[in-house]
N, C-alpha and C positions, 0 to 999 in steps of 0.2 A: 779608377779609384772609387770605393764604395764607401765611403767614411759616415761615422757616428759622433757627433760632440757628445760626451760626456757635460754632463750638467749638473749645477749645485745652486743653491739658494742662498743669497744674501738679504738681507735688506732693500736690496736697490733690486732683487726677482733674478732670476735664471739666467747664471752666464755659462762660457764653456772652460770646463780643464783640462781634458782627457782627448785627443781625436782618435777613436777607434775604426782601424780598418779593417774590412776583411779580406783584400786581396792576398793572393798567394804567389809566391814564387814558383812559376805554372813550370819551368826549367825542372827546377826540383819535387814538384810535386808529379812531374810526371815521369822520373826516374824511380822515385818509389813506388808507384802505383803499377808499372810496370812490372818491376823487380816482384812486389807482393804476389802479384798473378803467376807469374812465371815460377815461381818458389814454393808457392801453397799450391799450384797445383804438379807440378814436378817432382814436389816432396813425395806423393802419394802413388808412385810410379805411372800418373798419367802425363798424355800429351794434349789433349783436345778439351775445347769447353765448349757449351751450350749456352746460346743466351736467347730472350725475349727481347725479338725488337720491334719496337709499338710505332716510329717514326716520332717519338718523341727525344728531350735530348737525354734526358738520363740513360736512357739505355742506348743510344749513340756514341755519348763519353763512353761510356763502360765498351763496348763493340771498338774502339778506337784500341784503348788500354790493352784489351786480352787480345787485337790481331797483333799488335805492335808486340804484345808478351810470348805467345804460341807461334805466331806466323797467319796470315790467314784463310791457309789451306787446313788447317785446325782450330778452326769457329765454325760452327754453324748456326747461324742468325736465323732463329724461327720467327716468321709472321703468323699472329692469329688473332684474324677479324671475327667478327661478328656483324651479322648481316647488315645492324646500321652501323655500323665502325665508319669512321670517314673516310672518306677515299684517298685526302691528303695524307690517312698515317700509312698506309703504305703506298703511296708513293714516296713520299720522306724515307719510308724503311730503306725503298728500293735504290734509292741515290744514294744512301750509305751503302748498301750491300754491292753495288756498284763501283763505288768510288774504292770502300777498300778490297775488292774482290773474292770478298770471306764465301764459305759454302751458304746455301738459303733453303728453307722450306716454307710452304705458306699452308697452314693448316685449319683451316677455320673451325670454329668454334660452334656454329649454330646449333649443328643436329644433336651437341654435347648436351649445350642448356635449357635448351628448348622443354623437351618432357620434364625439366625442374621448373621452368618459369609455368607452365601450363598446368600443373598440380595446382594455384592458388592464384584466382583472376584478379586477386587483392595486390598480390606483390608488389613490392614498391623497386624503385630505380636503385636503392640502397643495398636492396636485395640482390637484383639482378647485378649488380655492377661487384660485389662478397664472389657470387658465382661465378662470376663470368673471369672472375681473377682465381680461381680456386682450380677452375675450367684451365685454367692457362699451364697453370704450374704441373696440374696436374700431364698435361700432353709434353711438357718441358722438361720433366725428370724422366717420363715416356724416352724422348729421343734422346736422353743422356743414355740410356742405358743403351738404344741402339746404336748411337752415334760414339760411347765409348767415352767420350767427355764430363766433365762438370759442370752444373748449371749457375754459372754466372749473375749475382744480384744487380738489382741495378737502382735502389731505394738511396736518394741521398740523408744528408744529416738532417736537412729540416723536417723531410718527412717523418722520420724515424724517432724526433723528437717530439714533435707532433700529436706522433700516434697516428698518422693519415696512412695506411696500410691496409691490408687486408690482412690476417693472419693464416696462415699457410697457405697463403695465395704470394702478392709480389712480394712479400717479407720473408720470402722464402727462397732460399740458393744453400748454394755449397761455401758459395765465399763472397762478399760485395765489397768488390774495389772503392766506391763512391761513397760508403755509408760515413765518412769523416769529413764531406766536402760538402757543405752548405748549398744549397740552391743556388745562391751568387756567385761562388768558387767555379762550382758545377757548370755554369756558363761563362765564365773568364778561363775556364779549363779547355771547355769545348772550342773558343774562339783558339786559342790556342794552337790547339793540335785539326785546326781544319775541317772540323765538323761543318757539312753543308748550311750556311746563312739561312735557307728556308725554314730548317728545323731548330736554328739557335732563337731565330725570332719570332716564330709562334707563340701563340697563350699557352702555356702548359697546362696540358689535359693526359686523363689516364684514357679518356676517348671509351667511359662506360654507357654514356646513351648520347642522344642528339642534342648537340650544343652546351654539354657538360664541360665545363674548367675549374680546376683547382683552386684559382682565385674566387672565383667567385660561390663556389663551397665553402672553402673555408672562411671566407666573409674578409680577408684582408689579403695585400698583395706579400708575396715573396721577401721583396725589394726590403719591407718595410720588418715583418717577423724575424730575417735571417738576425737582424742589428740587436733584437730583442733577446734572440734567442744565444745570439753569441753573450752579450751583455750577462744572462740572466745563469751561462755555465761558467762565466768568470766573477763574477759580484753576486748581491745578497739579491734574489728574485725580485723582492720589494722593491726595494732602490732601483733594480734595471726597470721597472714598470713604472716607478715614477719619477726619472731621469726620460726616457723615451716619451714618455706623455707630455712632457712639457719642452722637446728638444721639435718632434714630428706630429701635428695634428694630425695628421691623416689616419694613423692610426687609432680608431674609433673607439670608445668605450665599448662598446659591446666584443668588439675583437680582445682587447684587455680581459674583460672578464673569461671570454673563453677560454684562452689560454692559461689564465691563472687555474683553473678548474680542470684544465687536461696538467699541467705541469701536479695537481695536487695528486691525479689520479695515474699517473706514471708514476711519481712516487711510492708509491702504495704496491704498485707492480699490479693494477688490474684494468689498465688500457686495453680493449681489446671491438672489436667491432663481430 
């Protein structure tokens, strides 16, 4: 249970009214997530889909969902490292490509981004890592066309809320099972349906250079945003920002203001990296 007090102000300072949870009914959410797969891509007279798998758990959830939709002799789970990619994410790939016995290719990435990175000695990690995901997509609709499949999303709701994305890079598929399941869903999901322990309890990382994590990008944990961000798509932005601030320290001032400042600039509809 991942619960939120809701909080209000008296006289006597902040008590709680409200317990907000995020858990899901992992039974039911995975009869639907199934069925969506199976539906959206069957409608279209195909049978097979294509997905990116990083050894991280989003795109494991999702590999779980479309072999269980298709069968898993119609996945094919591409890996694509880049020379310093850790070694861990494909091995994590490889225990899920394993365990569900889906089809695999491993295609590396280097010789793709390499003459991009070496145009400008300046480039920065922000850069390479736009690329290196643009690099990806771009080999992933490649083997949809060969492999006769569709390319499977694999972006949860936090991210997408966010804005942590790359644009026509991982925010890009045919169809994203995950994109309504919160970071914390996303991992009460994957516990769930059997996703390998190594990969549920990693830092989540998109694994774009040496020692990069999500957390520590975006300057606050998961744990603490999904509460905010659920909070802030059912109540007034304001009040979920300052309901959280006085319910969870952890969550720092400086994370608050980021977020209020990407919440203004999704609005507006010009998020984009």
């Amino acid at each position: 249970m991942n619960a939120l007090l809701l909080c209000e102000m008296s006289w006597i300072g902040f008590y709680p009214v409200v317990d907000i949870s995020l858990s899901i009914n992992t039974d039911l959410a995975r009869e639907i997530l199934v069925g969506f797969i199976k539906s959206e891509i069957t409608r279209v007279g195909i049978t097979r889909a294509v997905i990116g798998l990083s050894g991280g758990i989003d795109s494991a959830l999702a590999c779980v969902l479309a072999a269980e939709a298709l069968g898993p002799e119609n996945i094919l789970a591409v890996r694509m490292p880049y020379k310093a990619s850790s070694k861990d994410s494909l091995e994590h790939a490889q225990l899920l490509i394993d365990q569900l016995g889906v089809q695999s290719k491993t295609i590396e990435i280097t010789d793709i981004v390499e003459p991009i990175f070496q145009l400008d000695p300046e480039i920065t990690n922000k850069r390479k890592g736009n690329v290196m995901a643009r690099a990806r997509m771009v080999v992933l609709y490649d083997q949809s066309e060969a492999f006769k499949g569709l390319v499977i999303g694999t972006s949860n709701k936090t991210e997408i809320l966010l804005g942590y994305s790359t644009l026509y890079g991982d925010s890009a598929s045919a169809l994203n099972p995950i994109g309504d399941l919160y970071k914390t869903q996303v991992r009460q999901l994957s516990h769930a349906l059997n996703v390998p322990i190594p990969i549920i309890d990693k830092p989540p990382s998109a694994d774009l250079w040496v020692g990069q994590t999500d957390e520590t990008e975006l300057g606050f944990t998961y744990a603490d945003v999904d509460k905010l961000l659920y909070l802030s798509m059912q109540l007034n932005f304001v009040f979920a920002v300052t309901s959280l601030n006085a319910c969870n320290h952890r969550l720092r001032k400086s994370a608050i203001a980021r977020l209020a400042t990407t919440f203004y600039i999704l609005e507006i509809g010009a998020h984009n990296k």
